[in-house]
C-alpha distance (Angstrom), angle and dihedral (degrees) to the residues before:
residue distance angle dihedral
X1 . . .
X2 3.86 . .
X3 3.84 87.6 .
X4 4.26 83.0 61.3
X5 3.82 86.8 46.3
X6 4.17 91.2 52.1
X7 3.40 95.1 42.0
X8 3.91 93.8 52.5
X9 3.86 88.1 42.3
X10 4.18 83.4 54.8
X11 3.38 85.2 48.6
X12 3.78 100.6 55.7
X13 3.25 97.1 50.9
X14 4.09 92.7 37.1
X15 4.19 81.7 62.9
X16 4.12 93.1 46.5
X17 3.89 82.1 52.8
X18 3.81 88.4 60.7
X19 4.00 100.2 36.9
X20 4.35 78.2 54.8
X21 3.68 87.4 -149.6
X22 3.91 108.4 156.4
X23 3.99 111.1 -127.0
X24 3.52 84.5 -123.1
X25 3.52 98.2 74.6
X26 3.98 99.6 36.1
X27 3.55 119.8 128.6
X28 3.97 113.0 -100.4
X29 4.15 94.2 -111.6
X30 4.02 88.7 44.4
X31 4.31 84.3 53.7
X32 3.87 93.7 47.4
X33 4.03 91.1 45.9
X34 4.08 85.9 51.6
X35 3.95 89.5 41.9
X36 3.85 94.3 40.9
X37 4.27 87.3 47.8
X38 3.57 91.8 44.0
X39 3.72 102.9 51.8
X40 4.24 84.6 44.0
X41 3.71 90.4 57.5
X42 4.12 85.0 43.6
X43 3.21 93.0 58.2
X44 3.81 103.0 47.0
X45 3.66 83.4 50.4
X46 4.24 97.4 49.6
X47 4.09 90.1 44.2
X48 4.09 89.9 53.6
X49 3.13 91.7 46.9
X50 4.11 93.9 53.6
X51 3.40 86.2 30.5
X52 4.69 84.7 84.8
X53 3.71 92.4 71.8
X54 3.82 104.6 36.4
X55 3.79 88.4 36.6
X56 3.77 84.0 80.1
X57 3.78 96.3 66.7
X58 3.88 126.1 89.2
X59 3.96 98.6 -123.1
X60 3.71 94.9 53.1
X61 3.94 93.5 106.5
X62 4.01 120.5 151.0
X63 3.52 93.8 -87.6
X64 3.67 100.2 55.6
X65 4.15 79.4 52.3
X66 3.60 100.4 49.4
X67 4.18 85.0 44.4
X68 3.93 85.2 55.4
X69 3.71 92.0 46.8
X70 3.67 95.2 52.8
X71 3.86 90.2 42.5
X72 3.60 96.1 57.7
X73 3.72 97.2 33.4
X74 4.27 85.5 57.5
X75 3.89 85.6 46.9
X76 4.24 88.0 53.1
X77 3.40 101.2 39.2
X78 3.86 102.0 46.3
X79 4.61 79.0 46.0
X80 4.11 93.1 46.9
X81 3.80 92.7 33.6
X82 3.78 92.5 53.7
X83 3.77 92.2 40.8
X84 3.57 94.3 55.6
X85 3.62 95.2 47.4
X86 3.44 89.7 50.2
X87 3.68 96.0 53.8
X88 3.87 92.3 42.1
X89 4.03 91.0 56.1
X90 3.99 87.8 49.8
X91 3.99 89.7 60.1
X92 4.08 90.9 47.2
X93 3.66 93.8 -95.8
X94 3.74 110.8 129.5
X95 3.95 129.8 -167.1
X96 3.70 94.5 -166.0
Protein backbone atom coordinates (compact mmCIF):
# COMPACT_ATOMS: atom_id res chain seq x y z
CA UNK A 1 0.00 0.00 0.00
CA UNK A 2 2.56 2.76 0.85
CA UNK A 3 4.46 1.75 -2.34
CA UNK A 4 0.82 2.90 -4.24
CA UNK A 5 0.92 6.03 -2.05
CA UNK A 6 4.82 6.86 -3.27
CA UNK A 7 4.29 6.10 -6.54
CA UNK A 8 1.19 8.46 -6.85
CA UNK A 9 3.14 11.09 -4.81
CA UNK A 10 6.03 10.55 -7.79
CA UNK A 11 3.46 10.94 -9.95
CA UNK A 12 2.12 14.30 -8.84
CA UNK A 13 4.95 15.90 -8.91
CA UNK A 14 6.23 13.90 -12.23
CA UNK A 15 2.91 15.81 -13.92
CA UNK A 16 3.88 19.45 -12.27
CA UNK A 17 7.29 18.71 -13.97
CA UNK A 18 5.49 18.65 -17.32
CA UNK A 19 2.81 21.56 -16.74
CA UNK A 20 6.55 23.61 -15.86
CA UNK A 21 4.66 25.70 -13.51
CA UNK A 22 7.14 27.12 -10.84
CA UNK A 23 5.88 26.34 -7.14
CA UNK A 24 6.04 29.83 -6.71
CA UNK A 25 3.17 30.69 -8.55
CA UNK A 26 0.83 27.62 -7.61
CA UNK A 27 -2.46 28.20 -6.39
CA UNK A 28 -2.72 27.88 -2.45
CA UNK A 29 -5.04 24.44 -2.58
CA UNK A 30 -2.57 23.00 -5.42
CA UNK A 31 0.53 23.85 -2.55
CA UNK A 32 -1.37 22.17 0.38
CA UNK A 33 -2.24 18.99 -1.92
CA UNK A 34 1.75 18.86 -2.75
CA UNK A 35 2.53 19.61 1.05
CA UNK A 36 -0.23 17.29 2.37
CA UNK A 37 1.24 14.33 -0.33
CA UNK A 38 4.62 15.06 0.54
CA UNK A 39 4.59 14.85 4.25
CA UNK A 40 2.29 11.34 3.63
CA UNK A 41 5.01 9.87 1.58
CA UNK A 42 7.51 11.31 4.52
CA UNK A 43 6.03 9.64 6.82
CA UNK A 44 5.73 6.16 5.30
CA UNK A 45 9.30 6.60 4.64
CA UNK A 46 10.43 7.83 8.54
CA UNK A 47 8.12 4.86 10.15
CA UNK A 48 10.04 2.11 7.82
CA UNK A 49 12.84 3.29 8.57
CA UNK A 50 12.17 3.00 12.62
CA UNK A 51 10.23 0.31 11.89
CA UNK A 52 14.26 -2.08 11.98
CA UNK A 53 14.51 -1.81 15.67
CA UNK A 54 10.90 -2.08 16.90
CA UNK A 55 10.27 -4.60 14.15
CA UNK A 56 11.93 -7.02 16.51
CA UNK A 57 9.24 -6.94 19.15
CA UNK A 58 6.13 -9.25 19.32
CA UNK A 59 3.32 -6.46 19.33
CA UNK A 60 4.56 -4.74 16.28
CA UNK A 61 1.61 -6.09 14.04
CA UNK A 62 0.33 -3.97 10.89
CA UNK A 63 -1.97 -2.09 12.79
CA UNK A 64 0.28 -0.70 15.34
CA UNK A 65 2.28 0.40 11.88
CA UNK A 66 -0.41 1.88 10.02
CA UNK A 67 -1.40 3.75 13.62
CA UNK A 68 2.29 5.08 13.56
CA UNK A 69 2.00 6.11 10.01
CA UNK A 70 -1.04 8.10 10.49
CA UNK A 71 0.41 9.56 13.75
CA UNK A 72 3.38 10.94 12.26
CA UNK A 73 1.89 11.82 8.97
CA UNK A 74 -0.87 14.17 11.23
CA UNK A 75 2.27 15.49 13.13
CA UNK A 76 3.93 16.48 9.36
CA UNK A 77 1.20 17.65 7.71
CA UNK A 78 -0.37 20.00 10.34
CA UNK A 79 4.06 21.25 10.60
CA UNK A 80 4.46 21.49 6.51
CA UNK A 81 0.88 22.68 6.05
CA UNK A 82 1.34 25.52 8.50
CA UNK A 83 4.78 26.30 7.19
CA UNK A 84 3.68 26.72 3.81
CA UNK A 85 0.88 28.85 4.64
CA UNK A 86 2.97 30.83 6.54
CA UNK A 87 5.44 31.44 3.89
CA UNK A 88 2.68 31.97 1.23
CA UNK A 89 1.00 34.88 3.45
CA UNK A 90 4.63 36.53 3.76
CA UNK A 91 4.78 36.89 -0.22
CA UNK A 92 1.02 38.47 -0.28
CA UNK A 93 -0.58 35.26 -1.00
CA UNK A 94 -3.40 34.61 1.37
CA UNK A 95 -5.41 31.28 2.06
CA UNK A 96 -8.13 32.97 3.92
Amino acid sequence: MSALVLWVVSLTWFVQGIVRTPPAQWSVTLAIVMTTLGSLSCAAVVVEMFRLFFCATAAWTDRTHFRCVALVFAVFAVMQNSGILVAMSAHGVHAF
